[in-house]
N, C-alpha and C positions, 0 to 999 in steps of 0.2 A: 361473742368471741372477739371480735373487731374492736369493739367498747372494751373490754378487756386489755388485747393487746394496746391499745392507744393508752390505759391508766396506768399498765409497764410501764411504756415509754417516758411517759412524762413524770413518774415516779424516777426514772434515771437519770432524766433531763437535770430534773429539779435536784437529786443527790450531788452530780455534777456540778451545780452551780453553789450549792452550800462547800461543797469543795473546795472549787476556785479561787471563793470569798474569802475563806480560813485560810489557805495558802497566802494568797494575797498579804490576808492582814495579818500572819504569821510574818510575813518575808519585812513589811514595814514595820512593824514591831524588834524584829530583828535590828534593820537598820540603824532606830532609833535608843534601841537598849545600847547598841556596841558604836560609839564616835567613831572616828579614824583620828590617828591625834597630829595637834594642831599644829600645823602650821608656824606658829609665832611663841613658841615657848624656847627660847634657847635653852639647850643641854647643858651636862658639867662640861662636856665636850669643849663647847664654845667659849668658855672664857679661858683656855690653853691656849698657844699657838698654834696655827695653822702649820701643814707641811712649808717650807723654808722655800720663798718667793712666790708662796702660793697667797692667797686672801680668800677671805669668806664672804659670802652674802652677808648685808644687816636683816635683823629682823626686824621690824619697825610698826609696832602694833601701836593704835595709837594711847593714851594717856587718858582714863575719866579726867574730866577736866571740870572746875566748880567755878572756875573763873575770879579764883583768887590769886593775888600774888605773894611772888617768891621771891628773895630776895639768896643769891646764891654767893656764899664766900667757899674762900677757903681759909685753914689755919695751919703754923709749922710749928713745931715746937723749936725754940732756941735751947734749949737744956738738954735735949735727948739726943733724939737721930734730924735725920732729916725728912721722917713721912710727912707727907700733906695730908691732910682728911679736907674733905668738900664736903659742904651744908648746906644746906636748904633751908630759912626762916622760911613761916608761913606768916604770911602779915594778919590774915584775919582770925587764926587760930594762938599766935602767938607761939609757936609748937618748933622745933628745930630738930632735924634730923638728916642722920650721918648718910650721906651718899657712897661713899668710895674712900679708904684709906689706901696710902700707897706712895712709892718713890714719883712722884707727877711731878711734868716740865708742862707739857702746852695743854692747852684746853679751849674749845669750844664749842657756845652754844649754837644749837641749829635755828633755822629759821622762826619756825612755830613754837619753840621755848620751850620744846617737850623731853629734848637728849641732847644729852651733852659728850662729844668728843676730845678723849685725853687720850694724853703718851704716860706710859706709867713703866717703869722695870718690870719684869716677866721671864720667868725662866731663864733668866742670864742674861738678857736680851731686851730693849724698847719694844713696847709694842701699842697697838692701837686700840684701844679698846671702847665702847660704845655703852654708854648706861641710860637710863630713861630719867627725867628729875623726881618721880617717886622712889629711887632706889633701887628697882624693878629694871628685868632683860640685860645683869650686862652680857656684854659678848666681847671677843678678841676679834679682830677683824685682819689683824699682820702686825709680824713682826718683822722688826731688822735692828742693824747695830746702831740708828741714833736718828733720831727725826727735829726738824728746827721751826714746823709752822703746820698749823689745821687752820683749814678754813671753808664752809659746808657752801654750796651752789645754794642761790635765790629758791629751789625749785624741790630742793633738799635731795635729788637724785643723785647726788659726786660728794667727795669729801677730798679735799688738792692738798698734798704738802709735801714737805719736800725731805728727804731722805739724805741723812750725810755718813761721813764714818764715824767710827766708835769714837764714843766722846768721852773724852781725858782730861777732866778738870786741871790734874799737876801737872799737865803737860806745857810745856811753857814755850810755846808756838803760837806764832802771829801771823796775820794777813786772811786773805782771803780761804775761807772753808770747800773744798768741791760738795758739791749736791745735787739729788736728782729731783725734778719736778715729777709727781707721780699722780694723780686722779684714779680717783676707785669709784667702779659705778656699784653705787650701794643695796641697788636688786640683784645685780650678778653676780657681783664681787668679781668682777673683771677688773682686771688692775694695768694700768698703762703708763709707762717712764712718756713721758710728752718731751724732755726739754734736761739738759746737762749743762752745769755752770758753777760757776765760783759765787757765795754769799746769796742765794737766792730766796729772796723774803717778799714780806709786804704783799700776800695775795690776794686776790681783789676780784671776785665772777662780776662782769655787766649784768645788770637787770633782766635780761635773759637766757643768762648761762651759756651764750654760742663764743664768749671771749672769757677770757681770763689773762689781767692785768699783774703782772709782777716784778721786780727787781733783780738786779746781778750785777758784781762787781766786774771792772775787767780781767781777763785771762791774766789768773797767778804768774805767770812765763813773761808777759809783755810787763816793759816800762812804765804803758799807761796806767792811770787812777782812774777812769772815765766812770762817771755814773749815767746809768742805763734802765731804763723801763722797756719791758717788751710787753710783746703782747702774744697770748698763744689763742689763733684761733681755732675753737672747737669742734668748725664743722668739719674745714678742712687738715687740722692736726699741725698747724706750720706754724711758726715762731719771727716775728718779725720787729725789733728795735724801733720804737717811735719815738723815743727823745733819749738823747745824748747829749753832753757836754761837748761833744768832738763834730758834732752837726752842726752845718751852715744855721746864721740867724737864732743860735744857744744865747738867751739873756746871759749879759757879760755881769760881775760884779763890780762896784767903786770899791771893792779893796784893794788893789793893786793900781788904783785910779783909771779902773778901764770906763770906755763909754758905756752906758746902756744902749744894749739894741730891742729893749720892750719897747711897748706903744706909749707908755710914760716916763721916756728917756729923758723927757728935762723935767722931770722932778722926784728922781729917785734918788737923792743923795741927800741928808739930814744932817744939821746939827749934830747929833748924838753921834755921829760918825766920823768926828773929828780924830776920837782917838785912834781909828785907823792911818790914817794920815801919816799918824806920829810915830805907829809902830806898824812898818810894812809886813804884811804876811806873805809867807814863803809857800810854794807847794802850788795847788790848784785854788782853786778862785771860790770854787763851793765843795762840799763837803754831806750834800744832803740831799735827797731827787728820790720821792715816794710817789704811787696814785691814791692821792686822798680817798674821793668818793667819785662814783661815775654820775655822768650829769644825765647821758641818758645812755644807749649802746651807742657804742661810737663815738664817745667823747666823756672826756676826763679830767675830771679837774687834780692838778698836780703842786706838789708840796716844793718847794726848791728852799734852799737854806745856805747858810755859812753858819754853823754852831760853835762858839766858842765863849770863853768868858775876856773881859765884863759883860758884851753886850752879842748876839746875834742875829743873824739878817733872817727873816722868813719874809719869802714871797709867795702868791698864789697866783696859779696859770690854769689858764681851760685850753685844754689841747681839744679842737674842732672835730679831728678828725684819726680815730686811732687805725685805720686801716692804710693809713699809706705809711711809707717807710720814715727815717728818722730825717733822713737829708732831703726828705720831701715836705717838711713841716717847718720849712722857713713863716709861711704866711698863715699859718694854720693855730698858731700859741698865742693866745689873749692874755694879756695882764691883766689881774682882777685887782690882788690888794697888796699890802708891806710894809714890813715896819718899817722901811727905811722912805717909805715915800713922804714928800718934805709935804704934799698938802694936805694928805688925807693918812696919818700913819696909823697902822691897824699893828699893836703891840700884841695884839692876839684878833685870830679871827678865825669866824663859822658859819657855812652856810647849813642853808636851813635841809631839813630831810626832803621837801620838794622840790630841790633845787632850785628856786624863786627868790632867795633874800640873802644878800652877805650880810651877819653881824660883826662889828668891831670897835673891839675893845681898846681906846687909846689911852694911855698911861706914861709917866717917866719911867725908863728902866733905871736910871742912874737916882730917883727919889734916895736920900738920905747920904748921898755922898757928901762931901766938903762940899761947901760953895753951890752946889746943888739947889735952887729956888722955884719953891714947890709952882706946879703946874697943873691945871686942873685933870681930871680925867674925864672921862665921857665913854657911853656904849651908845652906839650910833646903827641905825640900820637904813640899806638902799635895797633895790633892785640887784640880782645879781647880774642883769647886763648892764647896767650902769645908773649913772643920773647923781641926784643930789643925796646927800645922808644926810638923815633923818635922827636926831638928839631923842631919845628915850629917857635917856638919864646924865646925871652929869654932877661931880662934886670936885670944888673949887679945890678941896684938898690934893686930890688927885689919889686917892686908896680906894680905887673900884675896879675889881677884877672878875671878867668873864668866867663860869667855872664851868658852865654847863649849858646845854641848848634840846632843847625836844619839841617838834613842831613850832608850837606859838611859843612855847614857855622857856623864859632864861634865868637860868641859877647864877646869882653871881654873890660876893663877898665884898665888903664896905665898911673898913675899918677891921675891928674882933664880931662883924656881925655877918650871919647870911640872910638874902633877901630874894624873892621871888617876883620877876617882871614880867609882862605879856609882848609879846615883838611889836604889839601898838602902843607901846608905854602906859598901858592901863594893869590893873592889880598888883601894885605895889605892894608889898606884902614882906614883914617881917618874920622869920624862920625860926632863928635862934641867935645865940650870943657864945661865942666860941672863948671857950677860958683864955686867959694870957697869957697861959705857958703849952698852948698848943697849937698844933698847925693841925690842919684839916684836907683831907683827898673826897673831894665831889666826887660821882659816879653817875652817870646820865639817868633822868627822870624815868621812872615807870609810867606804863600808859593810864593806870587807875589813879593819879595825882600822889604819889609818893614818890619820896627824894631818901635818898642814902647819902651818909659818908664815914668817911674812916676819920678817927680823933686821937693823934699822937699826942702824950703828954711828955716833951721835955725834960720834965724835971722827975720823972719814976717809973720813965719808958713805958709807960702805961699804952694799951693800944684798945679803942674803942669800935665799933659798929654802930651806928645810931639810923633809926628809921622813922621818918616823922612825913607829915599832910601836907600840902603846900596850900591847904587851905589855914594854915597856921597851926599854935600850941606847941604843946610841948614835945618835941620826937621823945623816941624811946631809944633807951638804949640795948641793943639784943647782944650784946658782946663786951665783956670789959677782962681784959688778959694781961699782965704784966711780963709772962713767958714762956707768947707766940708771935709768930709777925701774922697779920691778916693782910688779906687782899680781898677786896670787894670786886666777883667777875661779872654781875649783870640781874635782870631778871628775868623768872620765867611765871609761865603760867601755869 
């Protein structure tokens, strides 16, 4: 009986756990048969506007990747409207294909070359929108009545630009534009105005995204012209002016025959700058004040100019220290390089993406004027804290122009030809041979050794694409159009 009821038992035991098991592996079967959906697929939803000052999260799945490059233009038609389509070549497929058509003003690529950020018209309206470079995920992330710059954080978390009123081609209104500086965090889609101002451009993240570098003209209302770089720091959210024209110890220009107060005050004034002399200019002294590239956080190297024709002045300056104010930066602005410097003049110049080397390109600007007796050129490299420059190249003619710079490697043009040099002066290297009724737009080096440019033809408006090795031969041509305008924006992976 005992024996009995114990063979019950365990007979129940044992049905109960066959049970369990099926339930169990019913319940995980379930699971597995029904997903929950993803995550990372934008709706139709998403490529509409958001509710009005509202913004959306990005979606940002990342891209298979094959490790080939991309070479990204866009094209307009000059005969129809005015949509832009953006392309994508593939360099090792040879394959090109359409990204986004549409009324588009700005664009940018992200960091890791996976998405690209444009303003395109929408529902009556500018808006933001987010596409991946397979054509794949766009989305709308905000809209408003006009936007003037994109430009993605190191870290790829924000997207900064700046926000104006409705924009009126026929409007025939001058001066400075009001606009708002705005930052979108692109996992929340939390949107934040930072910073209000007239002409605000030129945006710039430090290498670790806690600053962001930008431009503004002065208050439309004031008298002044003053050029201005601030700086908006991001931990603490506040806006601070680091170089002005109206700050103690501002480099003076010799247009107006003022002194210089940079550290190479006795020899910033050139020959070439006689004809100033002759013809005094009226107004403010410079006309030009950007933050090139960041040297490291906390310091910037900055753009300073007078732009005019026949000739203009560019200098370069490494501001030490961007966290203190503008009237505290008497002793803080290094002079690096200028065309106007009488013993080392850089007619064009570029430091390297390390921040380690200034190259420069010294040439006549006035080659081919009357009376004008040719002068050699030369491309030169130092140290960018200082020391002696170093000849890489050098033609007695003087027809050698910098065109492009990527780590070690420099694109430059020598006569009707392009040529490829190393920052040690080694790999000399012949590219191609530019027709004689064209002029040519370099486009910075790919990381895989390819080089891009645009090839205008003078005489049948012709406009080319050409994508070639820098280990020589013959580029290709991936584009030949008589009625579009192209622009070459970069590449991705």
């Amino acid at each position: 009986m005992d024996m009995q009821r114990r063979s019950q038992r365990l007979c129940i035991i044992f049905s109960l756990l066959i049970l369990l098991c099926a339930c169990g592996q019913s319940e995980k079967e379930s699971r597995t048969a029904t997903p929950s959906p993803s995550p990372t697929a934008p709706t139709e939803a998403t490529q509409t506007c958001p509710t009005a000052g509202k913004a959306r999260a990005a979606v940002l799945p990342a891209m298979p990747t094959s490790g080939q490059e991309n070479l990204i233009y866009a094209s307009q038609s000059t005969t129809t409207d005015d949509t832009t389509t953006l392309q994508r070549y593939n360099v090792a497929t040879g394959k090109t294909r359409t990204l986004v058509k549409g009324k588009i003003t700005q664009r940018a690529i992200s960091p890791d070359g996976q998405w690209m950020a444009l303003t395109v018209v929408l529902q009556g309206q500018w808006a933001i929108q987010l596409i991946r470079m397979d054509g794949q995920q766009l989305q709308t992330l905000y809209c408003a009545s006009y936007f003037t710059a994109l430009h993605f954080s190191p870290d790829q978390h924000s997207l900064a630009f700046v926000q104006t009123g409705p924009y009126d081609p026929s409007a025939k209104t001058f001066g400075p534009v009001p606009g708002k500086l705005d930052i979108l965090d692109l996992a929340s889609g939390k949107l934040g105005v930072f910073y209000s101002g007239p002409d605000l451009a030129d945006l710039l993240f430090s290498p670790d995204a806690h600053s962001l570098a930008f431009t503004e003209a002065a208050n439309p209302n004031s008298a002044s012209n003053a050029l201005i770089i601030d700086i908006l720091d991001l931990t603490t959210g506040k806006v601070h002016a680091v170089m002005s024209d109206h700050q103690p110890g501002f480099p003076m220009s010799n247009h107006q025959g003022q002194a210089s107060t940079s550290q190479s005050s006795t020899r910033l004034l050139s020959s070439s700058l006689k004809w100033r002399a002759e013809r005094p200019l009226s107004g403010k002294a410079w006309n030009s004040l950007y933050p090139l590239q960041w040297a490291r956080n906390g310091s910037l190297f900055v753009s300073l100019g007078w732009l005019a024709t026949p000739s203009s002045t560019r200098r370069l300056y490494l501001l030490h220290d961007t966290g203190k104010e503008a009237a505290q930066q008497q002793g803080n602005l290094q002079y690096i390089a200028a065309n106007d410097d009488q013993q080392d003049p850089c007619e064009r110049f570029s430091v390297t993406s390390d921040n380690q080397y200034l190259v420069c390109n010294r040439y006549d600007p006035f080659a081919g004027y009357p009376g004008e007796q040719p002068t050699a050129a030369t491309i030169t490299v130092r140290p960018i804290t200082g020391g002696t420059f170093h000849t890489i190249y050098r033609d007695p003619q003087g027809d050698v122009y910098l065109e492009a710079l990527h780590d070690s490697t420099l694109l430059m043009t020598h006569s009707n030809t392009v040529w490829k040099i190393n920052l040690n002066g080694s790999g000399l290297t012949r590219l191609m041979t530019i027709p004689s009724n064209a002029s040519i737009d370099l486009v910075p080096i790919a990381s895989h050794a390819q080089y891009a440019l645009m090839l205008t033809h003078r005489n049948n408006d012709e406009n080319d694409v050409l994508i070639g090795s820098l280990n020589g031969g013959t580029p290709e041509t991936i584009v030949k159009t008589t009625n579009e305008t192209l622009d070459v924006i970069g590449w991705a992976s």
